[in-house]
N, C-alpha and C positions, 0 to 999 in steps of 0.2 A: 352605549346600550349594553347591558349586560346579559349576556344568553342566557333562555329558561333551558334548565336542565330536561334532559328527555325524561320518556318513562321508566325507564329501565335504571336508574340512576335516582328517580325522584324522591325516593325514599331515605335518600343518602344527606350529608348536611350541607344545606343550599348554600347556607352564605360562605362556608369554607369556600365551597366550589367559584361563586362569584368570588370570592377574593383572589383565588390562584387565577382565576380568568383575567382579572383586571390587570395581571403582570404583562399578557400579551399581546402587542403592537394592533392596533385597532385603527387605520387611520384611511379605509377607503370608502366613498359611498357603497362602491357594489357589494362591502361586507355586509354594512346596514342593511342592503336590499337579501340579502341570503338569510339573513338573522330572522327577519320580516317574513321568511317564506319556510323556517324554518318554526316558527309558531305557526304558521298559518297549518301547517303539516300536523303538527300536534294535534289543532283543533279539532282536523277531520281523522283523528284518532290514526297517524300514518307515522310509524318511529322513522325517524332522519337517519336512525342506526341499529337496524332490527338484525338479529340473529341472521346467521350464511344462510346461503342457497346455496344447493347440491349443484354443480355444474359436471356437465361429461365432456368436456374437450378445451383443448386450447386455439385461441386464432390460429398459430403455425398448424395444427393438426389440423381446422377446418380447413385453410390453403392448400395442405401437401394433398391432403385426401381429393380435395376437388379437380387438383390440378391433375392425378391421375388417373381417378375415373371420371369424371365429369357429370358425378353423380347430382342432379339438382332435387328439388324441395325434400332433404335430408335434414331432419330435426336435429337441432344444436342447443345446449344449455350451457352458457358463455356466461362470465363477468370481469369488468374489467372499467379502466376510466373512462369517462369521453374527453375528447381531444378536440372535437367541431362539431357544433351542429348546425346543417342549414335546412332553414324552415322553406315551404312552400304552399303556404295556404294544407290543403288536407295532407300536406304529405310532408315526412321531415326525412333529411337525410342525415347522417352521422356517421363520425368514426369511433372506435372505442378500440382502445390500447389495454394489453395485456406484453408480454414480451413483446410482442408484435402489436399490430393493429390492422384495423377492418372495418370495412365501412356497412353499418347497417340503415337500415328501410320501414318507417314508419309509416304506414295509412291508416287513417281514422276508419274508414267502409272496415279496415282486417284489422285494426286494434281493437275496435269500438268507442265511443266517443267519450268516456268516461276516463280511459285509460289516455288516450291520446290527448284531452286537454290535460289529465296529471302530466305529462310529460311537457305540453309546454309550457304550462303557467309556473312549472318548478324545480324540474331540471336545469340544471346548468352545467357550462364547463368545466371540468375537474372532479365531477360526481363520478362515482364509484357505482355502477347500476350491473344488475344483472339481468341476462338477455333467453328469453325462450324464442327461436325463429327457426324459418326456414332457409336452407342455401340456394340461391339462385346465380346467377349473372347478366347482369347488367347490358343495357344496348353496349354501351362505351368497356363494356368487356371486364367491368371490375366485378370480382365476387364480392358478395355480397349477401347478409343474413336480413332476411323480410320476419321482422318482428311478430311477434304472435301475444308475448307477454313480458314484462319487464316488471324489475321491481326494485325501489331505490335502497344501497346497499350501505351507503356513505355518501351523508352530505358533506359540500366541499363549501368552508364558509369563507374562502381566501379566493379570489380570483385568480388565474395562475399566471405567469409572465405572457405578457404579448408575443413574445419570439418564438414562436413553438419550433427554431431550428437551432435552438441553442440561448442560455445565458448570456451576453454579455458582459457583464456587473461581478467580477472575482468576485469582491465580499460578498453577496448572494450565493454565488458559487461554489463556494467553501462553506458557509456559516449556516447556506439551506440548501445542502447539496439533495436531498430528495426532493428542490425543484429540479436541478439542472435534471437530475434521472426521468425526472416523467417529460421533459422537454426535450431532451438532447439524445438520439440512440449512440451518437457515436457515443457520450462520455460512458451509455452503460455498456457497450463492447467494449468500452476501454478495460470496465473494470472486470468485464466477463474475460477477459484476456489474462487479465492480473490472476484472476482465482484458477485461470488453467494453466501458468505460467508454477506456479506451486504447487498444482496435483500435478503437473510434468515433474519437477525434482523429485516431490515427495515419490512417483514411481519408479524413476531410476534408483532411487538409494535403495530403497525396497526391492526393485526388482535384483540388487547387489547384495543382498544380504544383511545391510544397514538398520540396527534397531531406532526407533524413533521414541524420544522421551519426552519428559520435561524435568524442568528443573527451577530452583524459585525465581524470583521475580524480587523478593525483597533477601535484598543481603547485608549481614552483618559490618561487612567489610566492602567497600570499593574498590572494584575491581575486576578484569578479566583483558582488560583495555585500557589506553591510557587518555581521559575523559576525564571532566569536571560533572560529576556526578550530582542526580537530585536527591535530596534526604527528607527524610518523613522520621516521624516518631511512630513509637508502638506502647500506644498507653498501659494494655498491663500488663506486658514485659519493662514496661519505664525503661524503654533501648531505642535509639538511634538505629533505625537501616537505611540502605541506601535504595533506590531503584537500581535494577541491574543494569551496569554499562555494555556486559558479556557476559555469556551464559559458561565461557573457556573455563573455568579451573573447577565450576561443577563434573561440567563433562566430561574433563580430566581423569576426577577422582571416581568416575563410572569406568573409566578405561584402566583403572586401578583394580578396580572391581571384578574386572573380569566381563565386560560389554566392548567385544575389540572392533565393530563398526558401530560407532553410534550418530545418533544428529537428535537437531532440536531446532524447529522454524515455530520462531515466536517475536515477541516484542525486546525491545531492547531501547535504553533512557540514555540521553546526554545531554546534558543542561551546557548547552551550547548555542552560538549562533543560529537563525532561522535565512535559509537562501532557498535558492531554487535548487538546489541539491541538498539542502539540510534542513531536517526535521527533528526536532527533538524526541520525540518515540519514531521507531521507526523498526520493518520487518528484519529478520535476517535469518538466514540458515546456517548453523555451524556444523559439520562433520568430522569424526577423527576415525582416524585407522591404523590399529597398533601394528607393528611390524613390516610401516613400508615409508619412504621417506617425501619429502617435499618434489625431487623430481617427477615420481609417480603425482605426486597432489596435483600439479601443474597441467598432466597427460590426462586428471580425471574428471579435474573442475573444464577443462576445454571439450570434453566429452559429454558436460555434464550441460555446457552451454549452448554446445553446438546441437543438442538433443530438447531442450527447452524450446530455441529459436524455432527447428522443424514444426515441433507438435503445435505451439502458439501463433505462430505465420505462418505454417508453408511454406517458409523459405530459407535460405541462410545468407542471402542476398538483403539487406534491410534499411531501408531512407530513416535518418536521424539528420535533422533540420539540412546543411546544403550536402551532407556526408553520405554515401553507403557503407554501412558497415558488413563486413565480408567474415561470415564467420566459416563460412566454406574452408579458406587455406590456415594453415600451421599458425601457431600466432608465435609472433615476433619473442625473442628475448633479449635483454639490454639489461643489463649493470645501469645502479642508480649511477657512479662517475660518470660514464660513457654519454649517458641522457644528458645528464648536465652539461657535458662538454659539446655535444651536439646539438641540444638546441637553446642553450645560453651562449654560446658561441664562445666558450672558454677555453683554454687548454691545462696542461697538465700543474704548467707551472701556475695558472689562475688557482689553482685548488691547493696550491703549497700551505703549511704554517706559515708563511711569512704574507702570505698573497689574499687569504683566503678572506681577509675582511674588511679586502678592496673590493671583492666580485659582491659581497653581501651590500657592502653599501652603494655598490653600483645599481643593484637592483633593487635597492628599499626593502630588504628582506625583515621582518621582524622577528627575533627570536625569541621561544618560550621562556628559556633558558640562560641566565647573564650567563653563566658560570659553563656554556655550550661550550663541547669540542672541535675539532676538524670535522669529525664525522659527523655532529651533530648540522654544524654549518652547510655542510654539503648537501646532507638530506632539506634543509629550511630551503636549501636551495632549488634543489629539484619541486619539490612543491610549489618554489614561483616561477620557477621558468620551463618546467619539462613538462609534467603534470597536463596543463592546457592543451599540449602540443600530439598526447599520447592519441590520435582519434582510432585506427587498427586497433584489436585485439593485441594487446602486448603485456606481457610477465615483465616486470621490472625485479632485478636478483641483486644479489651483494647486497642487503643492507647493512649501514653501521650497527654494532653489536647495543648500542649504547641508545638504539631507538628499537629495543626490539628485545625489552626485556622480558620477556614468556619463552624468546627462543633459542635453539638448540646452537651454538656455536658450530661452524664450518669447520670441519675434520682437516683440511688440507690451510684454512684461511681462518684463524681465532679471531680476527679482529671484525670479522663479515659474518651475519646470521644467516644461517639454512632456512631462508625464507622467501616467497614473493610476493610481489601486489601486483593485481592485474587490472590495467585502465583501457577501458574505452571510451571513446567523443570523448574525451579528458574527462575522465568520471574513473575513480578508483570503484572497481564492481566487486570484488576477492582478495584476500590479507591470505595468506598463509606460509605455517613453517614446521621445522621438526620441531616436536614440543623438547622444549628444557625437562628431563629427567634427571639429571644431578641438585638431588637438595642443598648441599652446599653453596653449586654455585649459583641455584636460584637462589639461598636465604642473600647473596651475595648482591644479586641483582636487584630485589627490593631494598635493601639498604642502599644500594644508590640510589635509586628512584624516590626513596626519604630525602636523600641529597638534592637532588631537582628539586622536589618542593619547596627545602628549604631556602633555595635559590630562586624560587617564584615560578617553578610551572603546577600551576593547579591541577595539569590532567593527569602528574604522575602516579605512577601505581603507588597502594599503600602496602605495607609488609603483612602479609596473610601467615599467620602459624598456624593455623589448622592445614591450609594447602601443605604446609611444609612436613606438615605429620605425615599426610595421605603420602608426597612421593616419597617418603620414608619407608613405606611398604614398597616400595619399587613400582615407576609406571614403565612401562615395555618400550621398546622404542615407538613411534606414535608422531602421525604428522597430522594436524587440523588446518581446516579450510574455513574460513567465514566467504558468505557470497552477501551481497546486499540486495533483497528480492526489489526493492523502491527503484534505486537505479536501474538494476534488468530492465525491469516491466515499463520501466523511461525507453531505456534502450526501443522495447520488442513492441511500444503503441507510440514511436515519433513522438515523446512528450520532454520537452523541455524541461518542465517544473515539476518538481517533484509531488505542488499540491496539485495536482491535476492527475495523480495517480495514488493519492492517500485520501478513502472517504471523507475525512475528517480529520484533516491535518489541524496542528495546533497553531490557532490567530490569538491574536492579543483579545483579551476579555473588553466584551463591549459596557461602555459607563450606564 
């Protein structure tokens, strides 16, 4: 059955309409039965989707206020969904969800009988109605709004899930995530968590002095990270971009510019595997700060964590699945060697040139790279055997120069980059290091990373000459931070999967 268009609409071109309609899933009686009542509505000249009502309160504001003064039959003008209705001969009772929910009070004797059979011959669950009543309470003690006048705001032509405590069903979960929101409060505190988890950062950097920018999203070149990047076309430029992997060598050449705190929390692409820790777009906050090094970065991002958890939980104390994580004490620091040899169970002489590619095939490691170093091997290495193990707040230091070509070589150590990654529940949360200001040896450092490619790692960086121009002007000394807001916000709402903290994470396209 194909829906008659409303009034507000009817003058638009039907049969378009019917055709784009015909694209979506139709396959329950109770929709036919809403369809059925949603001509019947018509008939008696009543739009299914009439222009807003004025309301003056929210459910939470009609509970705080009650519950402080215990003010009763105080006029309310409310709108919001219903969530149950139980009928009782002259009298209905119901809930209706807005942030909150509340249970309202229909009588025919104080509706009048006109109003109260519209409400039951066509109301249903999941309509959108709004509510003129009065506040009372209840023998059984519940507040409660005594109806006076109602009027249907949105019809709801889809019955809603049976579980009104939650989705079951991922693929619904994901693919119709504004069912799970109108069904499930924890999933929308989750995400109410996630968006104060972000105006937390975003007010420490700010309250630091940190400019906040942006920067593009489609770039010329690949790059900022070493990723297997997505490409699009730019039809009347007839050019290749890429989506951005990192936002780093933009923000760079702000820091060139003369912007010496800057950041940028936005989207970021990598055409990559899809796990419970990996998303192909996903959030992230980058920040840099001229004139102070990685050990500072390490002291700011742990203050910057340790200030997020407070304002988001209330605590620094926090359950992630059998773990507490403690962001209360110091966090840990350890060299990538030391990991390895600690929880691979190796020793010094396991990580020799001579050794190094009995401990890889002891563990099945797979390398990007044929043509991989010592160093390269070691780190392949810690990513399968330490990585899992990191569950504390801990800064992982020393890495090989050779996996870490953006950054600034080690004054005292050239062969080890001025850089860390900081993991918790084995989840890397933060990348950072002194940024590379010598043009030299960065044009150096992408000409190796051409070499990687050419030896089959796809995520290597590609040679950028315009970045090479800008530190040609001089960038200052300069250490950046990326934090990964998905995992946090994993962290600070006990979520395992990352799609369960991404509205709309990306699924394979249904046939």
């Amino acid at each position: 059955m194909k829906i008659k268009a409303s009034p507000n609409i009817q003058n638009q071109e039907d049969n378009q309409l019917e055709r784009d309609l015909d694209l979506v899933k139709h396959d329950s009686q109770e929709h036919e039965i809403r369809l059925e009542k949603v001509k019947e509505l018509e008939k008696l000249s009543i739009n299914p989707w009439p222009e807003n009502q004025e309301i003056n309160s929210s459910i939470k504001e009609i509970k705080d206020e009650f519950e402080k003064n215990n003010i009763e039959n105080k006029e309310y003008k409310i709108a919001g969904r219903l969530m149950s209705i139980r009928g009782h001969g002259k009298t209905i009772f119901a809930d209706i969800q807005d942030n909150d929910r509340l249970q309202i009070y229909l009588k025919r004797d104080n509706l009048g009988e006109d109003q109260f059979n519209l409400f039951s011959k066509f109301i249903d669950l999941g309509d959108i109605v709004w509510i003129k009543g009065t506040s009372f309470r209840t023998k059984m003690g519940e507040i409660t709004l005594d109806v006076k006048e109602f009027k249907l705001l949105s019809k709801c032509l889809q019955p809603l899930p049976e579980k009104f405590h939650g989705i079951s069903d991922i693929e619904i979960k994901y693919r119709q995530r504004y069912l799970d929101l109108i069904t499930s409060k924890e999933t929308k505190e989750r995400f109410i968590k996630r968006s104060k988890l972000i105006r937390s950062i975003r007010n420490f950097l700010d309250n630091d002095g940190y400019i906040e920018v942006e920067t593009p999203m489609l770039h010329p070149i690949a790059g900022g990270a070493n990723a297997k990047p997505f490409i699009t076309h730019h039809n009347a430029l007839n050019s290749d971009f890429y989506l951005r992997i990192a936002p780093e060598l933009y923000l760079k050449r702000l820091v060139v510019g003369g912007f010496e705190k800057v950041y940028e929390i936005n989207r970021n692409f990598r055409n990559e595997g899809i796990s419970t820790r990996h998303n192909p777009e996903f959030t992230m906050i980058e920040f840099y700060t001229a004139y102070k090094d990685y050990h500072f970065a390490m002291e700011f991002t742990e203050s910057i964590l340790r200030y997020a958890a407070q304002e988001v939980s209330g605590t620094l104390e926090l359950p992630f699945g059998n773990h507490i994580i403690d962001f209360s004490k110091p966090f840990e620091k350890i060299s990538i060697k030391d990991a390895v040899k600690l929880h691979g169970n190796l020793t010094d002489n396991d990580l020799t040139q001579e050794n190094i590619d009995k401990a890889i095939s002891k563990y099945k490691v797979k390398l990007k790279n044929t043509n991989a170093s010592k160093e390269e091997k070691i780190f392949a290495l810690f990513e399968e055997v330490a990585e899992p193990k990191l569950i504390q707040p801990t800064f992982i230091i020393d890495f090989p120069i050779e996996v870490s070509p953006l950054s600034k070589r080690d004054a005292q150590n050239p062969e080890i980059a001025s850089r860390f990654e900081l993991f918790i529940a084995g989840m890397e949360i933060s990348n950072g290091f002194n940024e590379l200001n010598d043009p030299f040896d960065q044009a150096k450092r992408f000409e190796d990373q051409l070499k990687a490619h050419e030896g089959g790692d796809e995520e290597a960086h590609q040679f950028d000459a315009d970045y090479i121009l800008a530190l040609e002007y001089g960038l200052p000394p300069t250490v950046g931070v990326g934090i990964g807001i998905d995992r946090l916000a994993m962290l600070l709402t006990n979520i395992t999967s990352i799609k369960e903290i991404i509205l709309f994470p990306t699924l394979k396209k249904l046939k």
